[in-house]
N, C-alpha and C positions, 0 to 999 in steps of 0.2 A: 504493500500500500504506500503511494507516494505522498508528498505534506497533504496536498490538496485533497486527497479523499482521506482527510483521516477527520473525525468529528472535531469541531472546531469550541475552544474553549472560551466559556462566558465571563466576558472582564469588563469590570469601569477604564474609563480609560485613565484616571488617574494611577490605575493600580500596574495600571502597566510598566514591567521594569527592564533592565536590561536583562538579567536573565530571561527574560519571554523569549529575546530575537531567534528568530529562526521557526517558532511554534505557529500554528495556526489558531489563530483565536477571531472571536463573534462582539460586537460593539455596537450600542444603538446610543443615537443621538439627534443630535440637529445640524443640517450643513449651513453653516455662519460666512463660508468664504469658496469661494472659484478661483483659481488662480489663473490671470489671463493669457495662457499659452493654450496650447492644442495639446500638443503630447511632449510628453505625457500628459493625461489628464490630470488633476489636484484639485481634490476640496480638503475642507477642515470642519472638522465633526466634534461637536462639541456635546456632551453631555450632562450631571450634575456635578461631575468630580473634575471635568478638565479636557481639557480641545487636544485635537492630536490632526496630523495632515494623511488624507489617505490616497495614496496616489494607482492609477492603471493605464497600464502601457496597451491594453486589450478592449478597449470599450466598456470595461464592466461599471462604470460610473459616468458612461453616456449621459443618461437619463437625472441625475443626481445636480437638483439645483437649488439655490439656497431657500433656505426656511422650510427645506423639505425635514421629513423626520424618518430617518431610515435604519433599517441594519444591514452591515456591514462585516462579508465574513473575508478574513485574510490574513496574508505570514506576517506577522512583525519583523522589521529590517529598522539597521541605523546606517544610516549617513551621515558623517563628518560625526558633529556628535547630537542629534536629533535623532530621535524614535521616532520609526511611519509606517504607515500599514499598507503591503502590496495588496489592492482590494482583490478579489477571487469572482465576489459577485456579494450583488446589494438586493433589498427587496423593502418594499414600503410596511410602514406600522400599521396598526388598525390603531382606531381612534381611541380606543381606551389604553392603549400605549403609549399615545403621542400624549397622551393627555396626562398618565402618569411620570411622564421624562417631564413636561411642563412644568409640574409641580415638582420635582425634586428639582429641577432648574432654580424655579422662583424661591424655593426654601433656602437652597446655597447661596443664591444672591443674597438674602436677607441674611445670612449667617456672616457672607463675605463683607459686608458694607458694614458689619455690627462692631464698633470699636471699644476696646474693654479701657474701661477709665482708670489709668496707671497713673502714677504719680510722676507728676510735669521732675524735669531735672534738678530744680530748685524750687525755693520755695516763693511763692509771689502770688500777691492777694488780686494782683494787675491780670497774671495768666488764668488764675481761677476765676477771675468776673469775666475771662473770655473764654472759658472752657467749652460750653456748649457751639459755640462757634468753629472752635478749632477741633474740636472733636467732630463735627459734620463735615469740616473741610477735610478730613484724613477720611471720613466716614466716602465722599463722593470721591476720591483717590481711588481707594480701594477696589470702589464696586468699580470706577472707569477702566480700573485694570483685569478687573473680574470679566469685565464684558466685553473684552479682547480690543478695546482703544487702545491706539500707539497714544504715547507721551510725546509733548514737545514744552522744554521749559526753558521758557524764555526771561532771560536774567540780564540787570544793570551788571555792566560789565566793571564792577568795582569791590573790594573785599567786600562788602557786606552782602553784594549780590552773588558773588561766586561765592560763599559761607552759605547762604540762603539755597542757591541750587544745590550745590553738594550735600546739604545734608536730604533734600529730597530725592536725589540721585542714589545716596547710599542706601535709602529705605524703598524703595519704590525697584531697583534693579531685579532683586530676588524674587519678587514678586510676580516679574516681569517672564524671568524666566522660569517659574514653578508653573504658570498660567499656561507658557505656550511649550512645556517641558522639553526647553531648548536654552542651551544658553549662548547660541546664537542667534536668540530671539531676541535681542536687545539692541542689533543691528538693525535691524527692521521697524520694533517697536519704541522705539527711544534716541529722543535727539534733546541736544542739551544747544541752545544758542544764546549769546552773550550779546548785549548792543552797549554803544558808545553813548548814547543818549540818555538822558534820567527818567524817559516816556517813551511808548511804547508807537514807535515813531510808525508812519503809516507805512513808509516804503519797508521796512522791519515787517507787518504783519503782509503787506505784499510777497514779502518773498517766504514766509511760514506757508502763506494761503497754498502759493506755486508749489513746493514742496510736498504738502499735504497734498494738494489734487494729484499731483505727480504716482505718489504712493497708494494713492487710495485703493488699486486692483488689486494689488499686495497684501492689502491687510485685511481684505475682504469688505472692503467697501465701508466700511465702518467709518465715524466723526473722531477725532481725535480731541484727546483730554489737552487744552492748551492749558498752562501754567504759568503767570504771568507774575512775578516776584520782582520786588523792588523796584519798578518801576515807575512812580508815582500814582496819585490818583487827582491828576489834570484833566482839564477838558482837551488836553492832549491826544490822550487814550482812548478816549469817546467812539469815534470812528475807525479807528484800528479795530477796534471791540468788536464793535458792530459789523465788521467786514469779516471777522472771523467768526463770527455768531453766522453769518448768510450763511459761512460755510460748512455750516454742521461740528464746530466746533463747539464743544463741554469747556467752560472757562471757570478756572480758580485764580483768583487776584489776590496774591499776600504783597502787603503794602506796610508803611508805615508813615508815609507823608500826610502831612496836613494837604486838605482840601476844602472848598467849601462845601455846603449843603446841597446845592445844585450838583458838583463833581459828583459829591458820592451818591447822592441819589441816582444819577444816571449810571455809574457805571454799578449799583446792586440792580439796577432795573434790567440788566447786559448780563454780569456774570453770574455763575449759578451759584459761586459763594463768595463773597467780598471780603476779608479777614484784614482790620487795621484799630489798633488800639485808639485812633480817635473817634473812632463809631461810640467807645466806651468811656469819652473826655479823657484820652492818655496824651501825654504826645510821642513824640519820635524816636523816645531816648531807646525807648523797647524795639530794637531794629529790627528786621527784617529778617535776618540768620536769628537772629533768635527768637523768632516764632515759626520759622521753617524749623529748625530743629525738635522743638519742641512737636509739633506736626508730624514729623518726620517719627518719632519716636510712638506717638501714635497710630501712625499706617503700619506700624513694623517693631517691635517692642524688643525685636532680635538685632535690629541696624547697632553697624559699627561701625566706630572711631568719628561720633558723632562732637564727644565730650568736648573740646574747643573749639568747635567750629561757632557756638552764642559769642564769644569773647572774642576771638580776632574779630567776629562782624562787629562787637560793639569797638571795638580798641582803629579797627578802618574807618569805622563813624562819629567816632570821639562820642561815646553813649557815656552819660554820667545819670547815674541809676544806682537802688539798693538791686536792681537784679543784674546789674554789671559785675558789681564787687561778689556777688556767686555767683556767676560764672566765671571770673575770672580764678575763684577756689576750686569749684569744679575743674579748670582746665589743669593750675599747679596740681592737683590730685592725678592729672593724666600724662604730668612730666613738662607742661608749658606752661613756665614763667612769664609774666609780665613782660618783660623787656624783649624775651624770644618772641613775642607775638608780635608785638611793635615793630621786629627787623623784620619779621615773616610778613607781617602785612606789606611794608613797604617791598618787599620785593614781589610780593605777587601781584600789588600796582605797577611795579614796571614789568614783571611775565604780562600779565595779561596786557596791556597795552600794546604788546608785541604781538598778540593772539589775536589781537581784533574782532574780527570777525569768525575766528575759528574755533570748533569747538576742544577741539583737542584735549579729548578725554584722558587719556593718559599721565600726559606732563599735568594737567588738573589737578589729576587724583593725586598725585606724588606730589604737587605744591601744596594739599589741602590734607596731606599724613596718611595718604595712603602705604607710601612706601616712608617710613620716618628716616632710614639713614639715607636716602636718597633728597627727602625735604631739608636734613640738616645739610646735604652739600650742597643744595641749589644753595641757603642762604648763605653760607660763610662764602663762595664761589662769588655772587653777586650785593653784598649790602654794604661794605665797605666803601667799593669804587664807587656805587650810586650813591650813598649818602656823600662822598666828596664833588659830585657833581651835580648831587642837588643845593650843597650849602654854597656851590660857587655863583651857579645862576640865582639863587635866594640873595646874597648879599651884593651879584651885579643890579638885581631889582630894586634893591631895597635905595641904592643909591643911587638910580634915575627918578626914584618915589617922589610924586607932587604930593606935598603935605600941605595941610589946612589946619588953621586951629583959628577957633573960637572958644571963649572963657575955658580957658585948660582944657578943651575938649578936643582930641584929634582925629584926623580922617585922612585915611592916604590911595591915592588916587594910581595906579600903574596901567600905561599902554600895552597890554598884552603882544601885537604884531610889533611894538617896535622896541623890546627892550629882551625877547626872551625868545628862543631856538626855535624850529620846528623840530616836530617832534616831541619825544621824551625830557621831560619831564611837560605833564598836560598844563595848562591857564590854572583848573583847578588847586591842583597842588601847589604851585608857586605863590598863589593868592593869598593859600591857608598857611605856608611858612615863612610867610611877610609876615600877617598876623602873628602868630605866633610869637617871632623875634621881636616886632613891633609895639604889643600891649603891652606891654613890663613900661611900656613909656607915658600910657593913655592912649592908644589909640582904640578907636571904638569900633571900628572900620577898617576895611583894605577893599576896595573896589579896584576887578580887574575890568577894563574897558575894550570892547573892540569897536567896532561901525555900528554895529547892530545891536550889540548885547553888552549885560553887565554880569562881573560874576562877582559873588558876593561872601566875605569870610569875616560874623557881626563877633563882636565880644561878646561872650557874657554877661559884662560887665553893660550892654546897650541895650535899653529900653525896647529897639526898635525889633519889630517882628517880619519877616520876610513876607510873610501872606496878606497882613495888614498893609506895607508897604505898595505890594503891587495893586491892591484894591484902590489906593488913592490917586497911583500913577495912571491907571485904566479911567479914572475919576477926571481927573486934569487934564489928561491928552488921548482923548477919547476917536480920534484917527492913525494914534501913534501904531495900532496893532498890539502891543503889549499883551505880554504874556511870558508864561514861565511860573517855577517852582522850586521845589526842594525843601530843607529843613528851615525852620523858624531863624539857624545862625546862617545855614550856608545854601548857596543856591546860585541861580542866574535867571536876570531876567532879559527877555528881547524884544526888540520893537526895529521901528522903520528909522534908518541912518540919519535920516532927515530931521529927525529930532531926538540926535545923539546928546548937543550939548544942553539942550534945554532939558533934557530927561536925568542928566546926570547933577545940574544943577538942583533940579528938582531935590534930588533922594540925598546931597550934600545938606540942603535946608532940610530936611526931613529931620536927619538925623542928629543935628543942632538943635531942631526945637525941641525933639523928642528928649533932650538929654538937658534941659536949663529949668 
């Protein structure tokens, strides 16, 4: 008797392991996917416990087309390292079959999306008045991955935004590949993208869209779960949203920026979960990485080497918080000191600036402790040189600096295109380590200026609030275009060249009255 007439053995498909290969076994489910070639033929059969791909070189899955509900008898074979079933021959269910695969479907989804309420990594009265949020948000993670949507997360390409993806990356991957029991299911299912911009800029969800439709016959036609972290919540993002919403996109938005009433209403009106501590009167200081993480730990209660990744994002973001100072204990309990994260941050702002556009999972994971003796030689390898050519271009700035002062009050004004490199090191950080060097003196301020835009690095020590500000400049020069965001200290905002110097006088007066 050869495989094919031998009686074929009754399996979930979850249960299927390597030792099966070579056996003939029987599998009833749902076909979820076509794959767009001829021949061989390929679907993907999905049942209560788990999708598998069943392929025939012979016609015998002719007839087999999605949302059918079939059984399915054949050898189990791997390829590379995927399990798949050579099909033999298929036959349809009767209804009280399809009816009972239905329901053991709908019960795992409910079991899959159900998240057990574990104790967040620290302690914080801030994450518990948002728990039921952020528990929903890992809760719609899960079941998007349960129901075979590819991921796409899309990240401020800045520590606290590569902190924020990575730790959904590290929770979300295993997941990824237990669903489509493949572990090179996370090529297919999983894209991690980084932008330049602190919003989720439209050409940015253009080229997600193109990608997504690109893949769509791949993945079996399915909407993908987009993930939208650290990106702000501007009326920036509004139409990005909504271009990816046409597109059968599942959208999760973890944010931390202030917005107003209108921003955030619109974009919970768009996504299907909006996650930002000022929905609950918080502000910023609870960044981004450290509510992905926290998140992250909720999709996945097994993810690893999560422990610092709260703290570099709050130490990238200058987060000053009682839930800073734990995680920052948290991370020293995982071997990273305070000052190691400070070098580590700063060299993963100039990797990634290098990376732009790319995702480059690899050197990622090994900047972000994947590989630790590999992270300790990026940074001795690179923080040295770049801290001596950051402090040269900070002190050539400092001394082209147009300074202002009114009653002991200071304010210092720098031309971004004419006093500072292209390239490496960005407007932002040069701004922020003027400031820096600069308050110890009074200054309240460092505005960095181009044609168009301002970027903005406020003291502490100033009254003046970044979101309050642009409401009064959209108030005064109501054809300037104006617009832009970011944190209450640091940000930028833009308008039209044409009322460069009237707008920068403006925010000079601004911030004098705001301080007498």
């Amino acid at each position: 008797m050869n495989m094919e007439e031998k009686e074929a053995i009754k399996k979930d498909i979850n249960s299927i392991k390597d030792e099966d290969i070579g056996k003939r076994i029987s599998i009833e489910g749902k076909v979820v996917r076509e794959a767009p070639i001829e021949k061989p033929r390929i679907i993907s059969l999905s049942d209560s416990s788990g999708t598998i791909d069943v392929i025939s070189f012979k016609g015998a899955l002719d007839k087999a087309r999605i949302d059918d509900y079939i059984k399915v008898e054949g050898i189990v074979k791997k390829k590379d390292d995927k399990v798949e079933i050579n099909a033999i021959s298929i036959e349809g269910l009767s209804d009280e079959r399809k009816r009972k695969i239905e329901k053991r479907i709908a019960d795992i989804k409910r079991k899959e999306r159900k998240i057990k309420s574990i104790e967040f990594l620290i302690h914080s009265e801030k994450l518990e008045a948002m728990r039921t949020d952020l528990e929903r948000c890992a809760s719609e993670i899960k079941g998007a991955i349960y129901d075979g949507y590819p991921v796409l997360i899309r990240h401020h390409g800045d520590c606290d935004g590569y902190s924020a993806a990575m730790a959904i990356e590290r929770a979300t991957l295993p997941l990824i590949e237990k669903r489509h029991k493949s572990k090179g299911a996370v090529i297919k299912y999983y894209r991690r993208a980084p932008s330049r911009t602190p919003y989720y800029d439209y050409s940015d969800a253009t080229r997600d869209i193109t990608t997504i439709n690109r893949d769509k016959d791949f993945v079996g036609g399915v909407g993908t779960l987009l993930i939208i972290v650290d990106m702000g919540s501007s009326e920036e993002n509004i139409l990005s949203l909504k271009k990816a919403k046409l597109y059968d996109c599942k959208i999760v938005v973890i944010d931390h920026h202030a917005s107003t009433k209108e921003e955030s209403e619109a974009i919970k009106g768009i996504a299907d979960v909006y996650i930002n501590p000022h929905e609950y009167g918080f502000g910023s200081e609870l960044c981004a990485g450290m509510l992905a993480t926290e998140i992250a730990k909720l999709i996945n209660n097994k993810v690893e080497k999560v422990e610092m990744l709260p703290a570099l994002a709050g130490i990238g973001d200058r987060s000053d918080c009682d839930e800073m100072i734990s995680y920052l204990e948290l991370a020293k309990a995982d071997g990273y000191s305070e000052e190691y994260l400070r070098r580590l941050a700063a060299v993963i702002d100039f990797e990634t600036y290098h990376m732009r556009y790319i995702e480059s999972r690899e050197m990622t994971a090994d900047l972000l402790g994947e590989d630790r003796e590999k992270q300790d030689k990026i940074v001795e390898m690179i923080y040295d040189e770049l801290e001596k050519k950051i402090e040269a271009i900070t002190d050539s700035v400092i001394n082209y600096l147009k300074r202002i002062e009114r009653n002991g009050n200071k304010i210092g004004i720098v031309d971004i295109l004419e006093v500072s490199e292209r390239g490496y090191p960005g407007a932002g950080l040069i701004v922020g380590r003027v400031l820096s060097k600069m308050e110890k003196d009074g200054y309240l301020c460092i505005l960095g200026k181009t044609k168009d835009s301002v970027i903005f690095r406020i003291s502490e020590k100033s009254n003046v609030r970044l979101g309050a500000l642009i409401e009064i400049l959209q108030t005064k020069f109501p054809f300037a275009m104006i617009s832009g965001g970011g944190h209450d200290k640091a940000g930028t905002i833009r308008f039209l060249p044409i009322e460069q110097e009237n707008i920068i006088n403006a925010i000079v007066e601004e911030f004098f009255e705001n301080e007498s």
